[in-house]
PADRENLUM-906336 format. One record per residue (C-alpha): residue in one letter; chain; x, y negated, z. Coordinates in pm, whole numbers, always signed. Last residue first. Example, Ala and Ser with C-alpha at 12.3 -4.5 7.8 and 13.67 -1.06 7.14 Angstrom:
  res  chain      px      py      pz
    S      A   +1367    +106    +714
    A      A   +1230    +450    +780
***
This chain:
  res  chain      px      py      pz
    X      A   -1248   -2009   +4399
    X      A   -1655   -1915   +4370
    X      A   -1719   -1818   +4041
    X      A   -2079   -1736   +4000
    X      A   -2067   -1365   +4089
    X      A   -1848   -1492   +4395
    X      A   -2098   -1714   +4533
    X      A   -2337   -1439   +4575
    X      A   -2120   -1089   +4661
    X      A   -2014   -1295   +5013
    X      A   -1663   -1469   +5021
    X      A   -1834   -1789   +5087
    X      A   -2087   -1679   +5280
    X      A   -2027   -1833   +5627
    X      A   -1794   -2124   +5411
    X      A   -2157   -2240   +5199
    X      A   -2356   -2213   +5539
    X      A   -2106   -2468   +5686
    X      A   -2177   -2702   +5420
    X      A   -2589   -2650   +5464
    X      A   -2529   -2677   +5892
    X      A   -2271   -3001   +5837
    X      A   -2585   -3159   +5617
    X      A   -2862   -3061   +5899
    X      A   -2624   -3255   +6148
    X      A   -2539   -3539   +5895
    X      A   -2923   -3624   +5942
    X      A   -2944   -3722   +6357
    X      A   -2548   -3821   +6283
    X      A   -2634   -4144   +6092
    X      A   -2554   -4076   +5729
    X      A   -2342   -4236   +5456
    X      A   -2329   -4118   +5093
    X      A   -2035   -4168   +4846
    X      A   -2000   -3711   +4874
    X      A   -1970   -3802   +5243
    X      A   -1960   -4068   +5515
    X      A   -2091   -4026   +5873
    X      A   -2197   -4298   +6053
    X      A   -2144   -4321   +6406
    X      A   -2375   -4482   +6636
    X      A   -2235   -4735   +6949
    X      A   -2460   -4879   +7163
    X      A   -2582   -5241   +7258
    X      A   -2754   -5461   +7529
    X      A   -2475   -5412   +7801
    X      A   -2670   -5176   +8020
    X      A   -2769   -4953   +7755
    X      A   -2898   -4628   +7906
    X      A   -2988   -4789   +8230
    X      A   -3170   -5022   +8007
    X      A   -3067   -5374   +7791
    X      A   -3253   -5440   +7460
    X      A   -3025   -5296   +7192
    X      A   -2841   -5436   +6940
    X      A   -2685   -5192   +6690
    X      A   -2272   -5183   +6687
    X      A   -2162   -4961   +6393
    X      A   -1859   -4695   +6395
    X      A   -1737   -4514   +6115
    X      A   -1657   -4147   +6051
    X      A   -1510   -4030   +5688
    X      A   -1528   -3748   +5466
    X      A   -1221   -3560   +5313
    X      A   -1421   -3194   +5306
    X      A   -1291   -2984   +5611
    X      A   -1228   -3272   +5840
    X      A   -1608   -3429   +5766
    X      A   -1679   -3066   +5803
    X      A   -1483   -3030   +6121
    X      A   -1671   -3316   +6282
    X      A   -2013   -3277   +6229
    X      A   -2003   -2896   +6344
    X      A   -1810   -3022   +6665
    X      A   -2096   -3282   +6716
    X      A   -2416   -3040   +6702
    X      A   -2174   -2805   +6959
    X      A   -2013   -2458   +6865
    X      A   -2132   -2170   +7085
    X      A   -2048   -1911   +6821
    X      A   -1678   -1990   +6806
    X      A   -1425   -2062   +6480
    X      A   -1539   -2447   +6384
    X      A   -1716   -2360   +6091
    X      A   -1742   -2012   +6012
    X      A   -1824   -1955   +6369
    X      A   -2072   -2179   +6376
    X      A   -2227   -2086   +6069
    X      A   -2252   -1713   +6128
    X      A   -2425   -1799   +6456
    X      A   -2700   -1986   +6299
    X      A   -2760   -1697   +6049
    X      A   -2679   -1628   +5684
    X      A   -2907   -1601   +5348
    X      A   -2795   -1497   +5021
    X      A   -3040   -1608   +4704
    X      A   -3054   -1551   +4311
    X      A   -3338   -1763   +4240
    X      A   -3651   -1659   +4033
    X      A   -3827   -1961   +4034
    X      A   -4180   -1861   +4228
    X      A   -3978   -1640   +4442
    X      A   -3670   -1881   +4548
    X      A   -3922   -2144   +4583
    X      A   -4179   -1946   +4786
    X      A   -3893   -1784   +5026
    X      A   -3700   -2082   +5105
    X      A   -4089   -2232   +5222
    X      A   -4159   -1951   +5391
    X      A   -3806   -1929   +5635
    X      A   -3940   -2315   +5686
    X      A   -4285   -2211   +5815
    X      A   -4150   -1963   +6048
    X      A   -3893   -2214   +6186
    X      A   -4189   -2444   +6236
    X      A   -4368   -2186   +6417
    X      A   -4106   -2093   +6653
    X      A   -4117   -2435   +6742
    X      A   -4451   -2519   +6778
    X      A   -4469   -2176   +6996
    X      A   -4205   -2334   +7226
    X      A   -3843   -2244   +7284
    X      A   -3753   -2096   +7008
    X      A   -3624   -1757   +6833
    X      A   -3717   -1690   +6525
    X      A   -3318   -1657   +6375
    X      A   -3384   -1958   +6145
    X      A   -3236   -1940   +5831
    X      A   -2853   -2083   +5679
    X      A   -2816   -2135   +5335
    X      A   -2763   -1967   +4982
    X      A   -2901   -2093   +4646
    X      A   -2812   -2044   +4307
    X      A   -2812   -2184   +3912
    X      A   -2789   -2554   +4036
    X      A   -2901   -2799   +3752
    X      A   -2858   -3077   +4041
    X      A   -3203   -3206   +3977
    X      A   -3355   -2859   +3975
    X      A   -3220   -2754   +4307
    X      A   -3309   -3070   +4439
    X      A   -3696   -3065   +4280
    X      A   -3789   -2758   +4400
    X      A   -3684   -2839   +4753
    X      A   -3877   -3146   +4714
    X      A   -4204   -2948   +4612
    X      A   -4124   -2686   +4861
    X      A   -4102   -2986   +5163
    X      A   -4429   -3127   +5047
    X      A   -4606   -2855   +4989
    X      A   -4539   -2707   +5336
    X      A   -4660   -3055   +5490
    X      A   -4953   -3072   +5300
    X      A   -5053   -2759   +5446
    X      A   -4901   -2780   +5803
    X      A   -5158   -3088   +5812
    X      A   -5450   -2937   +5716
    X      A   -5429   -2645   +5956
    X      A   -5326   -2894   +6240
    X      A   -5680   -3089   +6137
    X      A   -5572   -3455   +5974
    X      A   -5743   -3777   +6135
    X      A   -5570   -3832   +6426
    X      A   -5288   -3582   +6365
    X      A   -5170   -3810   +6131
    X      A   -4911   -3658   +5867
    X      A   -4539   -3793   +5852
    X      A   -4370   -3616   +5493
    X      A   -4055   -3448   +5554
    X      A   -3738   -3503   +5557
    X      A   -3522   -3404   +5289
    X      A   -3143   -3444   +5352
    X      A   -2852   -3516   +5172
    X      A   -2588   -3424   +4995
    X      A   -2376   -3414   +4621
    X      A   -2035   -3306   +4509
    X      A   -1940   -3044   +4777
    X      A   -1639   -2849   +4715
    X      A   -1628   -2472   +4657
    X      A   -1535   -2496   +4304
    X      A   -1919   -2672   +4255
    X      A   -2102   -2687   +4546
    X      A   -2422   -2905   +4590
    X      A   -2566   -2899   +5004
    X      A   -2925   -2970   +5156
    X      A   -2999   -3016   +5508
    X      A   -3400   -2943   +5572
    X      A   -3556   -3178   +5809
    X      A   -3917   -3172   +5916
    X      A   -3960   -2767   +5878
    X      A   -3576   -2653   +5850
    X      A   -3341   -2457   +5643
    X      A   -2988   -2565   +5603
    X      A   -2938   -2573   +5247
    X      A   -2630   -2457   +5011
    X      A   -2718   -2499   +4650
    X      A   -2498   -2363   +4382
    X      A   -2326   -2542   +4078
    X      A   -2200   -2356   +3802
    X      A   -1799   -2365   +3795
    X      A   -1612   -2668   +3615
    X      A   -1499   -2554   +3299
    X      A   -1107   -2422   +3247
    X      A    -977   -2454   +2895
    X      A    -919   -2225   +2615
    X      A    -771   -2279   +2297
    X      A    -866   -2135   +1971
    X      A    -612   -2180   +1722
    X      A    -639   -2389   +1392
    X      A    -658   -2224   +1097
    X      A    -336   -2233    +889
    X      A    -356   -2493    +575
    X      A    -152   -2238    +316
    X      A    +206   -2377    +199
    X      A    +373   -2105    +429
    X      A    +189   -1851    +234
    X      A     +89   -1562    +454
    X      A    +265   -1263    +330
    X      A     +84   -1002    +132
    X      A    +197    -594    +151
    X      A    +127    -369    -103
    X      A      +0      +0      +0
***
């Protein structure tokens, strides 16, 4: 059989070249009734947060039935809506364990577990869950982890920023020199006061519970 040479003079084709894309983004959420934290990951740093809190409902003229109603299709609408906004292709996050201290309370976390599970259901979203305790420890090493420790190793973890801000207050025992101190928590461009960074800390620290779980690997996790 004859064998050709490629031509020298011949335009060669151009070769393909590959270059790294950003990995799809998945939604980390910490799971709540009137606040739910909500988390965007992309190569296993967050690029947007916040928080969705919930619609305010009058118990004067709504019936309790009524009201956990509009308030369910409120926060599954909005949940909808993040994961949609953000063009997320997962979601993982941190559920209740059940547990509470009042039957309001053990309700609301019973309502929120719902919620996760309608919108995962009704739009067919892959979906890895992790506990409270699985958080903590993921985060800052020890189950027993305090509301400001979690705040403060993710702003650590992820290059945020804490601020102070002086808010005039009228004098109590509390306040005896007509002022106090909040922090304000800076992340992703945002800033939060710590009574919302603390559901945003949970849905970060939910991402590094399950980061090396089956989920966030299938979509390219680092």
């Amino acid at each position: 059989m004859k064998r050709t040479r490629n031509n020298p003079s011949q335009p060669q084709q151009p070769q393909e070249t590959f270059q790294l894309k950003p990995n799809p983004n998945i939604l980390s959420i910490d799971a709540g009734f009137t606040h739910l934290g909500w988390a965007v990951f992309s190569n296993d740093i967050p690029i947007n947060v916040g928080v969705i809190g919930n619609r305010k409902v009058d118990n004067k003229i709504t019936v309790v039935s009524n009201k956990y109603q509009i308030m369910a299709s409120f926060m599954t609408r909005s949940l909808r809506d993040i994961y949609i906004e953000n063009k997320c292709v997962a979601m993982i996050g941190e559920l209740p364990h059940g547990g509470g201290k009042s039957s309001n309370a053990v309700a609301h976390m019973n309502m929120s577990t719902a919620i996760v599970g309608s919108v995962i259901a009704l739009m067919d979203i892959p979906f890895e869950a992790c506990t409270p305790s699985d958080v903590k420890i993921a985060t800052f090493g020890k189950g027993d982890a305090s509301k400001d420790d979690m705040m403060a190793r993710i702003i650590s973890i992820f290059d945020g920023t804490i601020d102070e801000k002086i808010v005039q207050v009228k004098k109590t025992k509390k306040n005896p020199k007509g002022f106090r101190r909040d922090r304000i928590f800076h992340l992703c461009g945002k800033e939060f006061h710590a009574n919302n960074f603390e559901h945003i800390a949970d849905a970060c620290g939910a991402y590094l519970a399950l980061v090396d779980g089956n989920l966030i690997k299938m979509f390219g996790g680092k």
